[in-house]
C-alpha positions as CSV (number, residue, x, y, z in Angstrom):
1,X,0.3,-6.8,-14.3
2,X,2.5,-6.0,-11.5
3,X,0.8,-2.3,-11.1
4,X,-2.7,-4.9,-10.3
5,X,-0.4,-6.9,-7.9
6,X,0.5,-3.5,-6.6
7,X,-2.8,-1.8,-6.3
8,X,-4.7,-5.3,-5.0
9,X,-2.3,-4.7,-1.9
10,X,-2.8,-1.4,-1.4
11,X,-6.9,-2.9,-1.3
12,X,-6.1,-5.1,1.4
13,X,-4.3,-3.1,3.5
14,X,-7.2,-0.2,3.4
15,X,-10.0,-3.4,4.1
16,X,-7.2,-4.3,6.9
17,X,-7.4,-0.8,8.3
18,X,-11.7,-1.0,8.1
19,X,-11.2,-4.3,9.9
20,X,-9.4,-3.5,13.0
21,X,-12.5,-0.4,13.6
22,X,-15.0,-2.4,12.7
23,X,-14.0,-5.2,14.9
24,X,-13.7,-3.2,18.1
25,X,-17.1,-1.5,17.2
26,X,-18.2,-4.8,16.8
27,X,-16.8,-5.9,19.9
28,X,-18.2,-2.9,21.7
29,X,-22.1,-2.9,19.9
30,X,-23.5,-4.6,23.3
31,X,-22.4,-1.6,25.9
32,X,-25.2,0.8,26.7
33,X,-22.7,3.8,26.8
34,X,-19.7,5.2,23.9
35,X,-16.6,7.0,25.1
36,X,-13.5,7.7,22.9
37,X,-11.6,5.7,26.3
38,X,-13.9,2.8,25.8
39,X,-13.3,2.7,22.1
40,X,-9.1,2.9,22.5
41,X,-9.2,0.2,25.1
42,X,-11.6,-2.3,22.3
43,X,-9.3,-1.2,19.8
44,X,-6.6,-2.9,22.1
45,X,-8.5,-5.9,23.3
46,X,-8.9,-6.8,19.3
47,X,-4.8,-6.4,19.1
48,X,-2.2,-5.0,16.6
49,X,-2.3,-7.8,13.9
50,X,-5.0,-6.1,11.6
51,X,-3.3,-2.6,11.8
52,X,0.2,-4.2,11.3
53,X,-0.8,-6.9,8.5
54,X,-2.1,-3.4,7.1
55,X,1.1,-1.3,7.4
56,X,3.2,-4.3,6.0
57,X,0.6,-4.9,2.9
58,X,0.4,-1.1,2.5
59,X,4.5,-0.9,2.2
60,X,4.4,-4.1,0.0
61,X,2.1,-2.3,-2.5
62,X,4.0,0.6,-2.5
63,X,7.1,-0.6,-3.5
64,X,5.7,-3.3,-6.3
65,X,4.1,0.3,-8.0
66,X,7.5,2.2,-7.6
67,X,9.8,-0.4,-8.5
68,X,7.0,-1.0,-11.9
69,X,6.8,2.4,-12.7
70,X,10.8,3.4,-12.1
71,X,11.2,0.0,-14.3
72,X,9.7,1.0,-17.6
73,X,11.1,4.8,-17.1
74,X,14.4,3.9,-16.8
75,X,13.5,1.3,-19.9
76,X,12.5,4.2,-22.1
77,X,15.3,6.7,-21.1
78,X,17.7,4.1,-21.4
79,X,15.9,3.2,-25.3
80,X,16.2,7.6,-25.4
81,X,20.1,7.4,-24.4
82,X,20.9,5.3,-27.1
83,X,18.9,6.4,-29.8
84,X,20.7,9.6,-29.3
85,X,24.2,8.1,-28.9
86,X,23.6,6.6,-32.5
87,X,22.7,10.0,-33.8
88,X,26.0,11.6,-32.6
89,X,28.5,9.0,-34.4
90,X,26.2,9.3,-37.1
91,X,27.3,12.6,-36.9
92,X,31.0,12.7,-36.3
């Protein structure tokens, strides 16, 4: 479950990234001429909230899958440790 949670907001951080280009192309579809320029300064008149709302969810994501993942592996080594601890005072 939380590996969806995590992968859902790794999703809207990469349709947050699409956003922020595809508003400043859509800001810019009614000029008769394309420069790289004119394209940074749309990408600035639309602002920094889609690329940072993107960063932010990105990071969020991130750390949900790590902190699942590094959850059940320290579950099992830990299940690993003490198996093994009952096998040595078995032996003793």
């Amino acid at each position: 479950m939380k590996n969806t949670i995590g992968i859902i907001f790794i999703c809207i951080s990469a349709f947050l990234y699409g956003i922020w280009y595809l508003s400043a192309a859509i800001y810019g579809s009614g000029m008769s001429s394309w420069s790289r320029d004119l394209f940074k300064s749309m990408l600035e008149y639309v602002g920094p909230g889609p690329l940072i709302l993107s960063c932010i969810s990105l990071i969020t994501g991130l750390v949900i899958l790590l902190y699942s993942n590094l959850k059940n592996r320290i579950k099992i080594e830990s299940q690993l440790i003490k198996e093994n601890w009952k096998n040595d005072e078995n032996w003793l």
